[in-house]
C-alpha positions as CSV (number, residue, x, y, z in Angstrom):
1,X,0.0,0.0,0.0
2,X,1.4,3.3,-0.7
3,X,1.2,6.4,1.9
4,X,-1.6,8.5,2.0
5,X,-1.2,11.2,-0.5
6,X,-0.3,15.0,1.3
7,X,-0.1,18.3,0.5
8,X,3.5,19.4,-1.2
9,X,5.3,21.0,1.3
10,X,7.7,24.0,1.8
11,X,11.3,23.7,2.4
12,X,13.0,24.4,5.8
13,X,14.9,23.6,8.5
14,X,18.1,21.1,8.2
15,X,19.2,18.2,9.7
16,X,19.9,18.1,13.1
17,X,21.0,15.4,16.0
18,X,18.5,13.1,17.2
19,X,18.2,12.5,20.7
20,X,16.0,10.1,23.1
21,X,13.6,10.6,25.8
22,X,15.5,11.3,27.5
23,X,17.6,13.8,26.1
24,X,20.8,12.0,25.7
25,X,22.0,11.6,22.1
26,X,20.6,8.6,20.2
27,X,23.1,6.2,19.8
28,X,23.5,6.1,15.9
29,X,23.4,9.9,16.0
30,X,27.1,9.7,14.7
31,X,26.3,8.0,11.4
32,X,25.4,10.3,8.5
33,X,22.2,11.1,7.4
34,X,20.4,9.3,4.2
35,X,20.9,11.9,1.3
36,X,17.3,10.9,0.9
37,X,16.7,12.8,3.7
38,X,18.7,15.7,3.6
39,X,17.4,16.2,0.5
40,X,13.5,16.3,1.1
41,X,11.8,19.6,1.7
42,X,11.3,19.0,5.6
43,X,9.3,22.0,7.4
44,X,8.8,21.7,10.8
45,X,8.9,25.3,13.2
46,X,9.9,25.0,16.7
47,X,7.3,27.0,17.7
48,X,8.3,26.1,21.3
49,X,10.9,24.5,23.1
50,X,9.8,21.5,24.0
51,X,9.2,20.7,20.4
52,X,13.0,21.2,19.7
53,X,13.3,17.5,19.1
54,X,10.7,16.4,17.1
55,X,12.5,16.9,13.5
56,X,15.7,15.7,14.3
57,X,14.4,12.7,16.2
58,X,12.0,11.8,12.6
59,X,15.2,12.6,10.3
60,X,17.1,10.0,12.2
61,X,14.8,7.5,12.1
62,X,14.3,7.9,8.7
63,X,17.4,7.6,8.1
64,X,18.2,4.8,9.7
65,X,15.2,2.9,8.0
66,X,17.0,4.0,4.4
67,X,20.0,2.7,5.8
68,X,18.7,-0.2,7.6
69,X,20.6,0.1,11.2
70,X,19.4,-2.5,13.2
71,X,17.7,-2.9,15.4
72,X,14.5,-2.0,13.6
73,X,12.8,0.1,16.4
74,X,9.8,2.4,17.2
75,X,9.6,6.2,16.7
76,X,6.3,7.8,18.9
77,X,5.0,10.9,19.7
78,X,2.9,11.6,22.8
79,X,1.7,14.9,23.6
80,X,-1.5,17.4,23.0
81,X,-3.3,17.6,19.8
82,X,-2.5,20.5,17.5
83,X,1.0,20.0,18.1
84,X,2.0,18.9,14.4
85,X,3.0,15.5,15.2
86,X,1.1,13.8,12.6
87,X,2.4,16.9,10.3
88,X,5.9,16.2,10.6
89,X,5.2,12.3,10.8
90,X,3.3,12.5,7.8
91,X,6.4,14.0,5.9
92,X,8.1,11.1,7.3
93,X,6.3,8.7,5.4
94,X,6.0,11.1,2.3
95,X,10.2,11.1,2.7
96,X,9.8,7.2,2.5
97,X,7.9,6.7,-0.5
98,X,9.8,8.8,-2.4
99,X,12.9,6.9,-1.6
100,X,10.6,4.2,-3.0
101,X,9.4,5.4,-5.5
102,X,13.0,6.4,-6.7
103,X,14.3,2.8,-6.5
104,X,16.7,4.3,-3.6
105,X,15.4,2.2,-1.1
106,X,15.0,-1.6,-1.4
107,X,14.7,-4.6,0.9
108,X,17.1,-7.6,0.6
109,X,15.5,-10.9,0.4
110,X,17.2,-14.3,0.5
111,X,17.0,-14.1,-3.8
112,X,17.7,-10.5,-3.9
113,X,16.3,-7.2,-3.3
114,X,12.0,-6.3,-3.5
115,X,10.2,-2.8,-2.5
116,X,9.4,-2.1,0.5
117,X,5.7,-1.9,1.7
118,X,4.5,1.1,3.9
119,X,1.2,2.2,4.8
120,X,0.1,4.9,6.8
121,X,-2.8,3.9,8.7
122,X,-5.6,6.0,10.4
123,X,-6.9,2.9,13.0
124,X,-11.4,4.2,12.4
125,X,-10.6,3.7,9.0
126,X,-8.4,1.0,8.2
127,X,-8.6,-1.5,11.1
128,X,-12.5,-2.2,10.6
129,X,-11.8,-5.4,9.5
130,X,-10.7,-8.2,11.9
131,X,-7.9,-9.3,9.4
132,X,-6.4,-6.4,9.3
133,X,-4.1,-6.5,11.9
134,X,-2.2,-9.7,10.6
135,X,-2.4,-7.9,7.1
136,X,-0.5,-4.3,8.4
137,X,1.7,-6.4,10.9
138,X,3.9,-7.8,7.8
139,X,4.6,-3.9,6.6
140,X,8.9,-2.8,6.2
141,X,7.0,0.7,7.7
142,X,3.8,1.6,9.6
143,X,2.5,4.7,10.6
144,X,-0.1,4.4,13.0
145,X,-1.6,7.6,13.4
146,X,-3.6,8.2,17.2
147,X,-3.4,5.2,18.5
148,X,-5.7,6.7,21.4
149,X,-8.7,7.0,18.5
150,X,-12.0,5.2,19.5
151,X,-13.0,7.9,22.3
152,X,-15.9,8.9,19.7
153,X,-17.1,5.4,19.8
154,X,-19.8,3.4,21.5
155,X,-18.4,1.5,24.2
156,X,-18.6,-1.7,22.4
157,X,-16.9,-0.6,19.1
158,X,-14.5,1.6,20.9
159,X,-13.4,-1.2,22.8
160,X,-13.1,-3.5,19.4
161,X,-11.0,-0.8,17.7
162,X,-8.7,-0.6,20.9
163,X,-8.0,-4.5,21.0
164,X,-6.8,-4.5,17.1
165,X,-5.0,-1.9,17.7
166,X,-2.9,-3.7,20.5
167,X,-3.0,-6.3,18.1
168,X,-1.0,-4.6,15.6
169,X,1.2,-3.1,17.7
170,X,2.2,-6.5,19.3
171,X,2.5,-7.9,16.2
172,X,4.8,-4.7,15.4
173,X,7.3,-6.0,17.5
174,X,10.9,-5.4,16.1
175,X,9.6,-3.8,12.9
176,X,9.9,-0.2,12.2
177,X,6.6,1.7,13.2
178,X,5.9,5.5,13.9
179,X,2.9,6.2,16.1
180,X,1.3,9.4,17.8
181,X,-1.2,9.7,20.0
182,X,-2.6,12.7,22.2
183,X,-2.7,10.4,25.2
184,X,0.4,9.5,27.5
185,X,2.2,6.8,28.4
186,X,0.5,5.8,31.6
187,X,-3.2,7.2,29.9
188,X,-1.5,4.2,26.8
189,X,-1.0,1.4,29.7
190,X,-4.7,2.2,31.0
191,X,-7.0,2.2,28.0
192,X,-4.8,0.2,25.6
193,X,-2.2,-2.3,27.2
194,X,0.5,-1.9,29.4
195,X,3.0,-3.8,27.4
196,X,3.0,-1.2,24.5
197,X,3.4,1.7,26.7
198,X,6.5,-0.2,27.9
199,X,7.5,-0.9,24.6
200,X,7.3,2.5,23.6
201,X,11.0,3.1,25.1
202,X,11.9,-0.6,24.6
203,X,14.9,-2.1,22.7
204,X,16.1,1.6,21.3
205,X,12.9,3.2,20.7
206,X,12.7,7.0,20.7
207,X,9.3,8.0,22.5
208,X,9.2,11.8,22.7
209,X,6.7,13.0,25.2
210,X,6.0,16.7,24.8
211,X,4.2,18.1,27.0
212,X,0.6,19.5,27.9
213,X,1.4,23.1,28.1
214,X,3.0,23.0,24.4
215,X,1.0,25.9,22.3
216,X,-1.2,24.6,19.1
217,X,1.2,24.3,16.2
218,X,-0.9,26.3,13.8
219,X,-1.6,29.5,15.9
């Protein structure tokens, strides 16, 4: 499945170092970045501090799916909604399929190389079906985008869209996956399952927590 189609957007900032939750500096942070992604038009305004971040943290990962540093790993971002994390994560996947879509970026395979499959995946929409999961689970990339959606639901189909979306993310384990979600960790381990809120900062994994007080992106 190819990404969701988005809006062409303008050039900006550079690449920067990535760091974790922490603040300490990821630790592939000394290899180079993809061309692929110093190339693309990234805009992303730190429109306040906490945000700071956010780009260089979705360059490196990026990055380091083009270049396929292992481990394969998760990239989230927690934090208000308005904030532009499914802006700049949107990019991220846009970044991907052009490396795709250029032949830059292919997957080796015991007889050679294939494309890779990403998908960008809003859960309301394209998790209805009970298959689903398994489907998405196989993907080089996902992009889960809110994986706190289903407070708009009735109990009973809220609760169905919460359990395949554990699914997925379970099944996600050691693949590369970007996720956002205006909920936080411990709000995650409530309503969703405690094992992916853990995983979030697992084996690697960047999980950027920005938070409440963090202005609306747009104003």
């Amino acid at each position: 499945m190819q990404a969701r189609t988005i809006a062409s957007l303008l050039p900006a900032a550079t690449a920067a170092v990535a760091t974790t939750q922490t603040g300490t500096p990821h630790p592939l942070t000394t290899v180079p970045l993809h061309p692929i992604v110093t190339t693309y038009p990234w805009h992303y305004n730190v429109h306040h501090p906490a945000v700071a971040p956010v780009l260089p943290a979705v360059q490196r990962f990026v990055s380091d799916v083009l270049h396929a540093r292992p481990p394969r790993r998760w990239l989230s971002l927690l934090g208000p909604s308005g904030i532009g994390k499914t802006y700049i994560l949107r990019q991220a996947i846009a970044c991907l399929d052009r490396a795709r879509l250029s032949g830059a970026w292919k997957v080796p395979t015991p007889p050679g190389q294939r494309g890779p499959q990403i998908a960008h995946l809003i859960p309301a929409e394209d998790l209805q079906d009970w298959r689903a999961p398994r489907d998405y689970a196989k993907y080089d990339v996902l992009y889960l985008e809110d994986i706190g959606s289903g407070s708009d639901l009735d109990a009973g189909s809220g609760r169905v869209l919460r359990g395949r979306i554990a699914e997925l993310l379970q099944l996600r384990t050691g693949r590369w996956t970007m996720l956002c979600s205006n909920s936080t960790r411990p709000d995650i381990a409530t309503t969703l399952d405690l094992r992916i809120a853990s995983r979030l900062k697992r084996d690697e994994s960047t999980c950027l927590e920005l938070p409440q007080d963090v202005p609306d992106y747009w104003e």
